[in-house]
C-alpha positions in Angstrom: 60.1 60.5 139.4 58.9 63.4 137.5 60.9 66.9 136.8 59.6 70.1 135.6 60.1 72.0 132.5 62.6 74.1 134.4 64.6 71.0 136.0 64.4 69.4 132.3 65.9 72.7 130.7 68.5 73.0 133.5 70.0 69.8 133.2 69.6 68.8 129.5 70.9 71.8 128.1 68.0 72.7 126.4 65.8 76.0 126.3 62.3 75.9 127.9 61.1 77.4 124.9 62.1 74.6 122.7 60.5 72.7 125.1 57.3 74.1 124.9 57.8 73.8 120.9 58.6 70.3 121.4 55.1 69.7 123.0 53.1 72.1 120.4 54.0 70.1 117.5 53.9 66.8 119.1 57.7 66.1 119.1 57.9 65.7 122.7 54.7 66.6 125.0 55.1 65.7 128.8 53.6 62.4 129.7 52.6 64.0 133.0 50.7 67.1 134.6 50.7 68.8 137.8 47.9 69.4 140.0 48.5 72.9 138.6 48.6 72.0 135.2 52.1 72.4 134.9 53.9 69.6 132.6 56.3 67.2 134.2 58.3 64.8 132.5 58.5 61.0 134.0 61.9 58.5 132.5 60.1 57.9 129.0 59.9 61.4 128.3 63.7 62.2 129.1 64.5 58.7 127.3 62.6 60.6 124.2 64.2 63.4 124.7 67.8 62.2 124.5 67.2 60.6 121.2 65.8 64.4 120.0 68.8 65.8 121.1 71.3 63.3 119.4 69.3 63.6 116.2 69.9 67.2 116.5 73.5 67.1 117.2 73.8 64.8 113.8 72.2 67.6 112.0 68.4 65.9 111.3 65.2 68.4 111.2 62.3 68.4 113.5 60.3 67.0 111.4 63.1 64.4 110.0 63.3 63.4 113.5 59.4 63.5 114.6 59.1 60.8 111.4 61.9 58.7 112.5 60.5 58.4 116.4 56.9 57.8 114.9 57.9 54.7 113.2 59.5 52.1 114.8 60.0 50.0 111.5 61.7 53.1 110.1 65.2 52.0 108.5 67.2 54.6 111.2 70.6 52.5 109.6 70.0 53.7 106.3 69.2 57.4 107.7 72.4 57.6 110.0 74.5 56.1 106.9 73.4 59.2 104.5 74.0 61.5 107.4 77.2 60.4 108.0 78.3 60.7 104.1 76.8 64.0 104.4 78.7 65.0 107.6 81.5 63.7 106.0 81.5 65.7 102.7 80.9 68.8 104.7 83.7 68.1 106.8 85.9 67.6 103.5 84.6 71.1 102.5 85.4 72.7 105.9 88.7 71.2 105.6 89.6 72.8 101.9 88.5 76.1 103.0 90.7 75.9 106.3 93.5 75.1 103.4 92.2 78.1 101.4 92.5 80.2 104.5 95.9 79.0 105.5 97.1 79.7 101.4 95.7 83.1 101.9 98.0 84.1 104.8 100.6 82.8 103.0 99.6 85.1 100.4 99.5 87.9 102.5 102.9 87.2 104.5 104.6 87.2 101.4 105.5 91.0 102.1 103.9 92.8 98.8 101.8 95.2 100.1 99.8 96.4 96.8 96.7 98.9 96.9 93.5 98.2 94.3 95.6 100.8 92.4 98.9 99.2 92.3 97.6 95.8 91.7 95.6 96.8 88.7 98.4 98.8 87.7 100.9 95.9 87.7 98.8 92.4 86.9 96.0 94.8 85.1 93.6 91.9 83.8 95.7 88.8 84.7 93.3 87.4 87.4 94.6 85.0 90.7 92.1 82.6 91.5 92.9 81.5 94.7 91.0 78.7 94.6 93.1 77.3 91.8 96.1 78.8 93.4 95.5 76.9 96.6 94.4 73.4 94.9 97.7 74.1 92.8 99.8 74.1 96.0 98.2 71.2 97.4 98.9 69.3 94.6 102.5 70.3 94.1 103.3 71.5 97.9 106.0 68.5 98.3 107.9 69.3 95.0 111.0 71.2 95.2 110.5 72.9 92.1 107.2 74.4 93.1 108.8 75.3 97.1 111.3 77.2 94.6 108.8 79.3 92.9 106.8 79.7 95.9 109.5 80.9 97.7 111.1 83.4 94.7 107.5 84.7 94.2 107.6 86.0 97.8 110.9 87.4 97.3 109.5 90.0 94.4 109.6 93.3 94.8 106.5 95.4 93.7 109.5 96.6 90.8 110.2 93.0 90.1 106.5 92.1 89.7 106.0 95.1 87.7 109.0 94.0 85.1 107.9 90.6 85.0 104.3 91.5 84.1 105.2 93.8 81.6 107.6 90.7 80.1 104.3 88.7 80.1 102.2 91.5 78.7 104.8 92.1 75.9 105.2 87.8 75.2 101.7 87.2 75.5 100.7 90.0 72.7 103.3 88.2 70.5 101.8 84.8 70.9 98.0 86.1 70.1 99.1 87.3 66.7 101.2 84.5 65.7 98.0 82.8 66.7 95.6 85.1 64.4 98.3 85.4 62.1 98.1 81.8 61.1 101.2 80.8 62.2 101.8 77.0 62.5 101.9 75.4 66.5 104.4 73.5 65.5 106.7 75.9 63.7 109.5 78.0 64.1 107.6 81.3 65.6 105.4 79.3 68.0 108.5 77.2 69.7 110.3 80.7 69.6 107.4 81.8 72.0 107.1 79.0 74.1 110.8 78.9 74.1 110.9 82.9 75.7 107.6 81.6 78.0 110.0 78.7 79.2 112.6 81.0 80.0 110.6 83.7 81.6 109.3 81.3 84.0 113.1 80.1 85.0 114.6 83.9 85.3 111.2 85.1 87.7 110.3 82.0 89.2 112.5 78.3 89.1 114.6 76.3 86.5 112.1 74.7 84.5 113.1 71.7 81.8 111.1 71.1 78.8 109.0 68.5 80.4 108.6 70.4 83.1 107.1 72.9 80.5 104.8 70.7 79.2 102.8 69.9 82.5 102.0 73.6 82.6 100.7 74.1 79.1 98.5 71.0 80.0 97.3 73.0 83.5 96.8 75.9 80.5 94.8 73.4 78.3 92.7 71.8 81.0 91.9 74.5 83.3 90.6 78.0 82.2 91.3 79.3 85.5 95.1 78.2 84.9 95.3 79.8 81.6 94.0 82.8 83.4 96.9 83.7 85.1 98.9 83.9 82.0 96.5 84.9 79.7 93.5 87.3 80.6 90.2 85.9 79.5 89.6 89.2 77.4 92.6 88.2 75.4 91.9 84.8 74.9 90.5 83.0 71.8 89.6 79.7 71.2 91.7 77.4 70.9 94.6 79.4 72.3 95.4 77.4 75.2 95.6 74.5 73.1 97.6 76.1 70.6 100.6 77.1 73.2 100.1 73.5 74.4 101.5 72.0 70.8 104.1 74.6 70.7 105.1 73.9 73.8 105.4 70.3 72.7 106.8 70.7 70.0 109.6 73.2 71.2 110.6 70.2 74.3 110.9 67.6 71.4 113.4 70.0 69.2 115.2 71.0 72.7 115.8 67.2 73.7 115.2 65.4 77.3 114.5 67.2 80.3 117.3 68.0 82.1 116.5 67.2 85.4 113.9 69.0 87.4 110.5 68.2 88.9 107.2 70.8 89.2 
C-alpha cells in the first residue's frame, strides 16, 4: 500500500515540507510515484522514516543521521552511547538550573524588597553570586546550622542588613591594613579580626564554633566567588583570602575545641 505526502504528514506527525526536504537532500525520497507524478510512499519508506524521526527525537542532525542510514556497517552502538552521555550531561545542566531557579524564589520570598538604589546603597560592592549561593545551599541544605542562617537571613530587615553591612564594611577595612601593615596571620591583631568576623557571623546569622569558622575561611581560600561576598574584589589583594584563612586558624587553636555546632 502506498500513502501520499499528505497521508504521511497526517499520521506521522511530520510537516510536508520536511518531507519535501527529506527527498531534496536524499534523506528520504519516495520509493514510488503517481500517475501524476505525485510521490507515494510504500512500507520501506515509512520503515525509513521512523528511524529519521527517532534519530531526531535523540537529538542527531540530518546529516548525522543521512550517514548513519547510508552505512549499514556504521557502529550505531557507539553513536547512541555518546548521545546518551550527552543527553545525560544536559539533563544534569537542566537540572542545576531548575535548582538555581528554585534558590532564586527563595531569594525573592525572603520579604526584602530592595530597589538598584537601596541594594547598592546597603551591600555597595559586595557581590551575590547566585550561582555560588545556590551550589552553597545544595551542599549544606541538610545542616542545621546553615537552615539557621538561611532562615535569620530572611528575617533581616532592610535596617538590619544595612547595620550588618556597615559592621562588615568597618571589619573588613581593619583586616586589609593589618594585612598591608605587615601584621603577622598568626598574631595577636589578626586572631583579633577573625575573632570579631567569628562573632559577627553568630549575632547576624547562627552560632558558629571555631571549627565551624574554619570551613568558611577555606570556602574564602578556595573560591573567589566565596571571598566575594565578604570581601569585594576591588578590595582584595593577593593573598588576602589566604591570610584570614591562617588567622582564622590560628584564632580556633588559641580558643580551644569547637563547641558543638555543624555548618
Amino acid at each position: 500500500m502506498s500513502y501520499s505526502v499528505g497521508q504521511v504528514s497526517g499520521f506521522a506527525g511530520v510537516t510536508v515540507r520536511a518531507l519535501h526536504h527529506y527527498d531534496r537532500t536524499g534523506l528520504l525520497s519516495p520509493s514510488e510515484r503517481s500517475p501524476a507524478g505525485y510521490r507515494l510512499y510504500g512500507d520501506a519508506d515509512l520503515a525509513r522514516l521512523q528511524q529519521i524521526l527517532f534519530y531526531r527525537e535523540l537529538g542527531f542532525s540530518l546529516e548525522e543521521i543521512k550517514a548513519i542510514l547510508a552505512d549499514p556497517q556504521a557502529n550505531v552502538l557507539e553513536q547512541l552511547r555518546a548521545r546518551h552521555r550527552l543527553l545525560t550531561e544536559q539533563m544534569e545542566k537542566l537540572q542545576r538550573l531548575v535548582e538555581v531557579a528554585e534558590r532564586a524564589m527563595e531569594v525573592q520570598q525572603t520579604g526584602i524588597t530592595l530597589t538598584p538604589e537601596e541594594r547598592f546603597a546597603v551591600f555597595g560592592e559586595v557581590s551575590f553570586d547566585l550561582t555560588y549561593a545556590t551550589e552553597a545551599h545544595l551542599k549544606w541544605q541538610h545542616s542545621e546550622g546553615h537552615q539557621r542562617s538561611m532562615a535569620r537571613a530572611a528575617a533581616h530587615s532592610k535596617e538590619d542588613w544595612a547595620r550588618l553591612m556597615a559592621e562588615a564594611t568597618a571589619w573588613r577595612q581593619r583586616l586589609t591594613t593589618a594585612f598591608d601593615t605587615g601584621e603577622p596571620a598568626e598574631g595577636e591583631r589578626a586572631m583579633e579580626l577573625a575573632e570579631e568576623h567569628r562573632q559577627h557571623i553568630t549575632r547576624w546569622f547562627t552560632p558558629c564554633p571555631p571549627d565551624m569558622h574554619c570551613r568558611i575561611a577555606e570556602d574564602f581560600a578556595a573560591d573567589p566567588r566565596a571571598f566575594a561576598l565578604t570581601v569585594p574584589p576591588s578590595e582584595q589583594r593577593p593573598g588576602l583570602a589566604a591570610y584570614l584563612l591562617t588567622a582564622v586558624r590560628a584564632n580556633a587553636v588559641h580558643r580551644g575545641p569547637a563547641e558543638g555546632g555543624a555548618r
